[in-house]
N, C-alpha and C positions, 0 to 999 in steps of 0.2 A: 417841708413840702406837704401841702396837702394832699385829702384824698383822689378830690375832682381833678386837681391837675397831675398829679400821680397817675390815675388813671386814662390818663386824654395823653401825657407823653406815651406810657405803656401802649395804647394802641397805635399809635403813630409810629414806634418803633418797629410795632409786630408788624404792621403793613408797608412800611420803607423796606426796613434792615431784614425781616426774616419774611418777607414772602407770602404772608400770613391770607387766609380768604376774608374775605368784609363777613360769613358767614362767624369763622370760628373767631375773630376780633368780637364780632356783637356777641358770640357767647362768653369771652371773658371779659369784659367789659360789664355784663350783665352778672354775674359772679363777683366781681370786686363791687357793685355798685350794691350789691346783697351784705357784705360785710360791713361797707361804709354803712347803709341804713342801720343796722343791728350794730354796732357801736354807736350811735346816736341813740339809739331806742335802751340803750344801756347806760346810758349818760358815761361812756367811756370818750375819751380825748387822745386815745392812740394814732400816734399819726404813719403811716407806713415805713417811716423810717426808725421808730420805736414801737412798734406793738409787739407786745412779746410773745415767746411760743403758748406759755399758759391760756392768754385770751385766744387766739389763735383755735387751739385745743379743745379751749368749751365753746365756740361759734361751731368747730366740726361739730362736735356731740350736739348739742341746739338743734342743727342744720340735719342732721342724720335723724331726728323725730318727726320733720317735715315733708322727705322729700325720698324717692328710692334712691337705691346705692345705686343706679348710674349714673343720675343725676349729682349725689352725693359724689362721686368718684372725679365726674368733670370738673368741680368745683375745687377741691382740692387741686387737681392740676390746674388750674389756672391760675390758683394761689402761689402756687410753687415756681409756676412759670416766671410770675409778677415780682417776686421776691429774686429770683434768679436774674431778673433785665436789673434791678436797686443796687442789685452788685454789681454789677457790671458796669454802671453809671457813679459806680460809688459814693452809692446812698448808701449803703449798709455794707457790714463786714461780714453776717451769719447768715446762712439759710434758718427764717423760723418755725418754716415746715418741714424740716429735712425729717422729723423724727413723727409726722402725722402721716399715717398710711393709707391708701385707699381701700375700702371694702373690694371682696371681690365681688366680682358681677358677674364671671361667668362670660360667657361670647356666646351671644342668641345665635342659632344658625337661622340666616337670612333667607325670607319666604322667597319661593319660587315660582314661575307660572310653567305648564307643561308645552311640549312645543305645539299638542292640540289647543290649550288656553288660548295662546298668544296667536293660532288662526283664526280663532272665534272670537277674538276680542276687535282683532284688527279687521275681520269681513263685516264686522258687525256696523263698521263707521259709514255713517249715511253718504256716499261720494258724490249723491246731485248736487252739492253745492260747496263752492269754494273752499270754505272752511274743511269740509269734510275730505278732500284731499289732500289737503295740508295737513289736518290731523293722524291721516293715514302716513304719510310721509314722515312727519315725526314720531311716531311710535315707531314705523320702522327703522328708523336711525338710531331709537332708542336700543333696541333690543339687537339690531343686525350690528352695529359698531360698539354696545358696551358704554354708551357715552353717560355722565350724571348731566341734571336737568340742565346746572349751569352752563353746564360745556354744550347743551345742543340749543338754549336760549343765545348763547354767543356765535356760537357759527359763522362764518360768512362766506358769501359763493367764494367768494378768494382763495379760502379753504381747501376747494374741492378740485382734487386732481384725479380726477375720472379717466384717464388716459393709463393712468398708473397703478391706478385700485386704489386709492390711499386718501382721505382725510387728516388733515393737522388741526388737532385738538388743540384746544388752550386748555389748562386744569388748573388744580390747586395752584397758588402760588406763582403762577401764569408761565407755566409749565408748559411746553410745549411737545406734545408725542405723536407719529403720522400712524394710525389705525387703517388696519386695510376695512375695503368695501366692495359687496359682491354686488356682481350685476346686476343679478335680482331688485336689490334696494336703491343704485345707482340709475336703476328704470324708472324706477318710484320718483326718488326725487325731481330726477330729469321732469318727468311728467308736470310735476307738481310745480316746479321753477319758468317750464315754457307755456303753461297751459291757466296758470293760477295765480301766481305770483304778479306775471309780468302786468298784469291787468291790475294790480296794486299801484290807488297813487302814492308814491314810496315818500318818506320823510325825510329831509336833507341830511340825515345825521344817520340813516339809515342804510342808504341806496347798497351796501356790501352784507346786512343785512339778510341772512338766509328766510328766516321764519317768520313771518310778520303777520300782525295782525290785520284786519280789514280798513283800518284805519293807516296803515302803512309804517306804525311804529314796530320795534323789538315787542317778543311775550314775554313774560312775566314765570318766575316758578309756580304762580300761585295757578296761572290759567292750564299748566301744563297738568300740573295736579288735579285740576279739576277738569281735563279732558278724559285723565287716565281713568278717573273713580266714574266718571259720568259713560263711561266706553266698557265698563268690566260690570258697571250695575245691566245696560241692555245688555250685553250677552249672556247676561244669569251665571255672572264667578263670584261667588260666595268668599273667595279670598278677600281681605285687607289688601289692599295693592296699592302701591305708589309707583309714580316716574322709576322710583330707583327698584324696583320690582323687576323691570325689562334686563339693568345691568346684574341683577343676580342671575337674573336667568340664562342670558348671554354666558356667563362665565362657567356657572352649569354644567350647560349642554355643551360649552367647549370641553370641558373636563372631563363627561362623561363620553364621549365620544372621543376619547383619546390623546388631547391637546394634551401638552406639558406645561407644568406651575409658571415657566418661568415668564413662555412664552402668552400667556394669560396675566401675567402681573405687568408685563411692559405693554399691553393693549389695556388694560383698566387705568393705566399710569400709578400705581403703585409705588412708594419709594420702596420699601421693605415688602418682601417676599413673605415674612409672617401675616402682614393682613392680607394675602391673597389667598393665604391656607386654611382660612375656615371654610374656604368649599371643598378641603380636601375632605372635611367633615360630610358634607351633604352628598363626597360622591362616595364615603364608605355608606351611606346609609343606602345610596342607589345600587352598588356592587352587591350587598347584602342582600337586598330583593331579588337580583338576578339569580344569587344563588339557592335561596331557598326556592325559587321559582323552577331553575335547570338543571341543578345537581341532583344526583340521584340518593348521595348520602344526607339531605338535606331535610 
């Protein structure tokens, strides 16, 4: 078997059989397609089902002079992933990564905005026109429910059980979780769906549809991105900020404010309760302030 088609079953597999997002498929995909190049540029002829740990070994080392070790660290996993589906398909009998390690990288703690940030960002959006309460609308859905971009580009009024306080998320993997939603935001969009929307001529593939553009199709991650940075340059936030900026801070300010781990990792859709714990990180850093600020032995 070759590369190209080794590679083309491997993602076919990740997205049938293991639930895989198109997101993290194009990044291994993009990783096996870096190997395959650099064994041609090496005039090596290893074919996935023979290349051994040694070349394996010196493509890591190569690859570790080009690129940081978190990019470096992805890459190996997806190697190991790729070689782990070969067995299973019984292409091969060995793991030839088993004994290639990733660097460490450490766990950045994730930027935050303050809860004054995210009123100056979100008053700042122009509302005389269409757009700009839609933009309002989805920022707030950003931040008030924790959602990532994909999950609030997906949406659809169908979604939306307002009756009940709850949102049903689609996530990684198409994942389904009901996130509550407060009034406050459930106003917002209400707004934004009878006052803005409806006046959209909708696209047939659309009409369920929550977020549209003026043209009446789905948005794009790109345009969401470029609302947030275009929304955080007027209000004068000197932070780096993305879409996924609102869901750190969401989870934040539920931490700091007393929320429990567990009950924050089942509204982010989290499978494992260890990626929900590095904001235990950012709230020792916020407890820390409190004290050197209120303690008297401090």
């Amino acid at each position: 078997m070759k590369w190209k088609q080794a590679i083309k079953d491997f993602a076919l597999y990740s997205q049938l059989e293991r639930g895989l997002s198109l997101h993290t498929i194009k990044a291994y995909k993009g990783d096996l397609q870096k190997l395959e190049k650099w064994l041609e540029e090496n005039q090596m002829n290893d074919l996935p089902v023979s290349i051994s740990q040694d070349n394996l070994r010196t493509y890591v080392y190569e690859l570790a002079k080009t690129v940081q070790a978190r990019s470096q660290a992805r890459a190996i996993s997806s190697l190991k992933a790729f070689f782990e589906y070969l067995i299973l398909e019984r292409y091969r009998e060995d793991q030839p990564m088993a004994l290639i390690e990733a660097p460490k990288t450490g766990r950045k703690l994730p930027d935050t905005l303050s809860t004054t940030e995210i009123d100056l960002l979100i008053n700042s959006i122009d509302r005389s026109t269409p757009e700009g309460e839609r933009n309002r609308a989805m920022l707030e859905t950003l931040y008030a429910c924790g959602l990532r971009v994909s999950e609030l580009i997906t949406l659809k009024i169908s979604d939306l059980f307002f009756n009940e306080g709850f949102l049903k998320v689609t996530g990684k993997g198409d994942k389904q979780r009901f996130v509550p939603i407060g009034t406050y935001t459930i106003e917002i969009i209400e707004l934004y769906k009878n006052e803005v929307r409806i006046h959209v001529p909708v696209k047939p593939n659309h009409s369920d549809t929550l977020f549209l553009n003026r043209r009446g199709a789905g948005l794009t991650r790109a345009m969401i991105f470029h609302v947030t940075k275009q929304q955080a340059v007027k209000a004068g936030i000197k932070k780096s900020i993305s879409p996924h900026t609102f869901r750190h801070s969401f989870a934040t300010h539920l931490l700091e404010n007393g929320a429990d781990l567990r009950s924050i990792q089942m509204m982010l859709g989290h499978e494992s309760i260890t990626t929900t714990e590095i904001y235990m990180h950012v709230d020792r850093a916020h407890l820390s302030k409190v004290m050197q600020k209120h303690h008297p032995r401090a």
